[in-house]
C-alpha positions as a Python dict, from the first residue, in 0.01 Angstrom:
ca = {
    (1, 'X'): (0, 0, 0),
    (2, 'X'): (289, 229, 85),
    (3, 'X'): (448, 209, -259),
    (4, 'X'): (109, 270, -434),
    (5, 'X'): (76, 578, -237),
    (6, 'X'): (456, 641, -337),
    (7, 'X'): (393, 569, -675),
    (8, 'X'): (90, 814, -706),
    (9, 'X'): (277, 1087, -550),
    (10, 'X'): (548, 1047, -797),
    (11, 'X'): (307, 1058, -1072),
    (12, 'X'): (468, 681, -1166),
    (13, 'X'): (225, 525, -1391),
    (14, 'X'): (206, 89, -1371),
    (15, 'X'): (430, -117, -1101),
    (16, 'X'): (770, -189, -1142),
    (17, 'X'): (1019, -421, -1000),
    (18, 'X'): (1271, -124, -925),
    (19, 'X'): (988, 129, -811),
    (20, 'X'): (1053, 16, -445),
    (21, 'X'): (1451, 89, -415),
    (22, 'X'): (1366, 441, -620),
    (23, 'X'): (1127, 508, -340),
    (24, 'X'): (1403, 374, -114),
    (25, 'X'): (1659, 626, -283),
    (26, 'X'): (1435, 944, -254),
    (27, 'X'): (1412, 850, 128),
    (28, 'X'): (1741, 861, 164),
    (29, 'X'): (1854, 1150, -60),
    (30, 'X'): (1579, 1367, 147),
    (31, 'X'): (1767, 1328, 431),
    (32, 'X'): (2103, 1504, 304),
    (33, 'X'): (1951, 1858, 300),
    (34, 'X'): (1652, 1970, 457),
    (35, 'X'): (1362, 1990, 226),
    (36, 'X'): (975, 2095, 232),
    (37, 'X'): (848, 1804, 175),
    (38, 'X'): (479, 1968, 29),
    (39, 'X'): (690, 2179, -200),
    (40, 'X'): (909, 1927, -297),
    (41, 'X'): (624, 1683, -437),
    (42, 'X'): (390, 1975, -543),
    (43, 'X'): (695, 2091, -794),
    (44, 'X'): (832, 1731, -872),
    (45, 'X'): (493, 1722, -1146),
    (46, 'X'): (659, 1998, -1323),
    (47, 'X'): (1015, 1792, -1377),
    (48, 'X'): (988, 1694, -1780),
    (49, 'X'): (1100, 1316, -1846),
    (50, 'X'): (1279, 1438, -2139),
    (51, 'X'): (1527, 1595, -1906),
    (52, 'X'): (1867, 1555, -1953),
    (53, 'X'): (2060, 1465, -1644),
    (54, 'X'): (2392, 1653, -1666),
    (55, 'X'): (2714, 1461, -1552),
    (56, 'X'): (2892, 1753, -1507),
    (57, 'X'): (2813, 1988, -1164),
    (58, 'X'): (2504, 2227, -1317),
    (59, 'X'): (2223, 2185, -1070),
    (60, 'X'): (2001, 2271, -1390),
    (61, 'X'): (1811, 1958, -1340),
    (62, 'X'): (1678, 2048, -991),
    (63, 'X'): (1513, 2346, -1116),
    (64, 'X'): (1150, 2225, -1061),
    (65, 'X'): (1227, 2179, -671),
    (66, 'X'): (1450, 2373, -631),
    (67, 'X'): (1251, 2614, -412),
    (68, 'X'): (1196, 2303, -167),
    (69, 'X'): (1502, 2336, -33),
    (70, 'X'): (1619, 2545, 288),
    (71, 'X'): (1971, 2557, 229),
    (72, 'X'): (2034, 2494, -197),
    (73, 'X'): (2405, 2635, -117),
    (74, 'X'): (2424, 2243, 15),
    (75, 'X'): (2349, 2103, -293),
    (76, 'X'): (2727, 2012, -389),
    (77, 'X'): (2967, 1723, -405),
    (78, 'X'): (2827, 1376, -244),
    (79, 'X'): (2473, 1515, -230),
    (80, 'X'): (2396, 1679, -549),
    (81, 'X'): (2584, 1337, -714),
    (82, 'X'): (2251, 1163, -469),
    (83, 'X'): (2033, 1393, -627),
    (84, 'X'): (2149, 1334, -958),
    (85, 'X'): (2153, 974, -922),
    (86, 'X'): (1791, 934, -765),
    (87, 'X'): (1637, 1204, -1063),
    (88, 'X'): (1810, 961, -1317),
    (89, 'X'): (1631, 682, -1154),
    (90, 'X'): (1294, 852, -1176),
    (91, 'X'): (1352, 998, -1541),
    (92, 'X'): (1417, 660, -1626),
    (93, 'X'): (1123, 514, -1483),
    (94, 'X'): (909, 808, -1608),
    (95, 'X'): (1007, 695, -1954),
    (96, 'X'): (851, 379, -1917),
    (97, 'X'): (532, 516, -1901),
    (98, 'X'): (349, 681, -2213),
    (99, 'X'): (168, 914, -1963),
    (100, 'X'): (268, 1278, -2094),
    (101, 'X'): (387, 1502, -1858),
    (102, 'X'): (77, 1700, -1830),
    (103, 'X'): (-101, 1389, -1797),
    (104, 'X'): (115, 1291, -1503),
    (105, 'X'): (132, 1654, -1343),
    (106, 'X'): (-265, 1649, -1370),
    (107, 'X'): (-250, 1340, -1151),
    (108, 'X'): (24, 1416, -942),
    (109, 'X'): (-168, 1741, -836),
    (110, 'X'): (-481, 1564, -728),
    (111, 'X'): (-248, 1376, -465),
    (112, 'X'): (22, 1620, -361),
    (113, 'X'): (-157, 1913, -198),
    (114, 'X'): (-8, 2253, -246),
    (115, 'X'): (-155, 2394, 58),
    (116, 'X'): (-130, 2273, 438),
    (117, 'X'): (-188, 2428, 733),
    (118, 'X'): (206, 2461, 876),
    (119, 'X'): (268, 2547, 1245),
    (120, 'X'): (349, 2895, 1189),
    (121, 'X'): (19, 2969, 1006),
    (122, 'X'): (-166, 2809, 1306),
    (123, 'X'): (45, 3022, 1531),
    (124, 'X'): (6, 3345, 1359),
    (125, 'X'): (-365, 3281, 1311),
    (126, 'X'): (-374, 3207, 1715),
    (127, 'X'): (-160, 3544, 1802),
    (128, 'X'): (-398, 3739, 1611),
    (129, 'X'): (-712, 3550, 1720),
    (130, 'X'): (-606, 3638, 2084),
    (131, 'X'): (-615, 3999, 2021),
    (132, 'X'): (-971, 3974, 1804),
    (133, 'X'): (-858, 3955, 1488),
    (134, 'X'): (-997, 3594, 1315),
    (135, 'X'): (-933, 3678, 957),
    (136, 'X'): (-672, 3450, 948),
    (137, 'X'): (-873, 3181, 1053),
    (138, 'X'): (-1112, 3247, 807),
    (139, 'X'): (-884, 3272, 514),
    (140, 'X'): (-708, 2973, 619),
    (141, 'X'): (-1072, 2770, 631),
    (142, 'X'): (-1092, 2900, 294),
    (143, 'X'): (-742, 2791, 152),
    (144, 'X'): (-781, 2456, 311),
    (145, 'X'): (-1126, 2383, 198),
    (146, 'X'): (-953, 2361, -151),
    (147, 'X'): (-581, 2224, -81),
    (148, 'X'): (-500, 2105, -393),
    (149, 'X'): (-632, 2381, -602),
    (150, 'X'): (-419, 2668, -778),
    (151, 'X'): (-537, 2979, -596),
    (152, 'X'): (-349, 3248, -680),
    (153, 'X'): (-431, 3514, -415),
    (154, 'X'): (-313, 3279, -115),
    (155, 'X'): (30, 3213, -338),
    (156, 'X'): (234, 3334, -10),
    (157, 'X'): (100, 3017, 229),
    (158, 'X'): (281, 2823, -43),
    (159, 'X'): (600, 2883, 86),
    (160, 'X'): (859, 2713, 308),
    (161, 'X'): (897, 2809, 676),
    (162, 'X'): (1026, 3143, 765),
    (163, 'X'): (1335, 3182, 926),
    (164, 'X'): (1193, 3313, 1226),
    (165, 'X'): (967, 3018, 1266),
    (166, 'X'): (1238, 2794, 1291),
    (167, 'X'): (1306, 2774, 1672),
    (168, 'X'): (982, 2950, 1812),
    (169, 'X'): (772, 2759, 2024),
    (170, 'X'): (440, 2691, 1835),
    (171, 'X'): (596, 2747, 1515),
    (172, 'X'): (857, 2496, 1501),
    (173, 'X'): (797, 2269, 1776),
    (174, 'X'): (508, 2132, 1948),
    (175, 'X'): (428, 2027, 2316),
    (176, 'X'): (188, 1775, 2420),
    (177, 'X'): (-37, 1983, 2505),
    (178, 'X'): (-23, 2150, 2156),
}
């Protein structure tokens, strides 16, 4: 069931013997650099399978995701060879399938959200509910009543976490009583 899922996400068309150690490879290669994970699978429909994988060290091929990732300055040596390794993998296994890549990024859209409700939207939303103010929570009932529809006035909640987010409590990290 896991690869299924998997497979959807990646927009992989069919089952394949090798689909579970490419799944296995983008597990590990997310691990190098730390990546939004919505962003990351939201942008991964736009990657063309006609892309040509570059031996040499242009990160050209990463354009798509590119914006998934907090620190891209980290995408050298060992890692970007993982990156380019795993996006061979998937190109290949993209060009088994006679899916077109709009057919695939249609489908790969209707199971990779672009919107989710992140900590630091909840938190702002709470700060500003606490002193009256509940528009927040109103537009973000809105946004999240559609999350995997283009809607192109709440383009700024489809962004990775702010830098001040990163260590503030409610933002970043939860307690149990969160």
């Amino acid at each position: 069931a896991y690869q299924q899922m998997m497979r959807e996400i990646l927009g992989q068309e069919g089952t394949y013997e090798e689909d579970g150690r490419l799944i296995e490879q983008l597990e590990e290669v997310l691990h190098l650099t730390e990546t939004d994970m919505t962003i990351f699978f939201r942008n991964l429909a736009h990657f063309k399978k006609e892309t040509t994988i570059e031996t040499s060290i242009d990160k050209a091929f990463l354009n798509p995701v590119l914006s998934a990732f907090y620190k891209p300055e980290e995408l050298t040596g060992k890692v970007l060879e993982y990156w380019k390794n795993w996006f061979i993998n998937y190109t290949t296994r993209l060009n088994v399938s006679s899916r077109s890549n709009e057919a695939r990024k249609v489908k790969m859209n209707l199971v990779n959200p672009k919107y989710v409700l992140r900590n630091y939207m909840a938190q702002v939303a709470i700060d500003a509910a606490d002193n009256g103010d509940y528009q927040l929570v109103k537009d973000f009932l809105d946004l999240l009543r559609q999350p995997y529809a283009e809607q192109p006035k709440m383009e700024k909640w489809f962004a990775k976490r702010p830098e001040w987010a990163r260590n503030k409590v409610g933002c970043s990290m939860l307690s149990c009583s969160s």
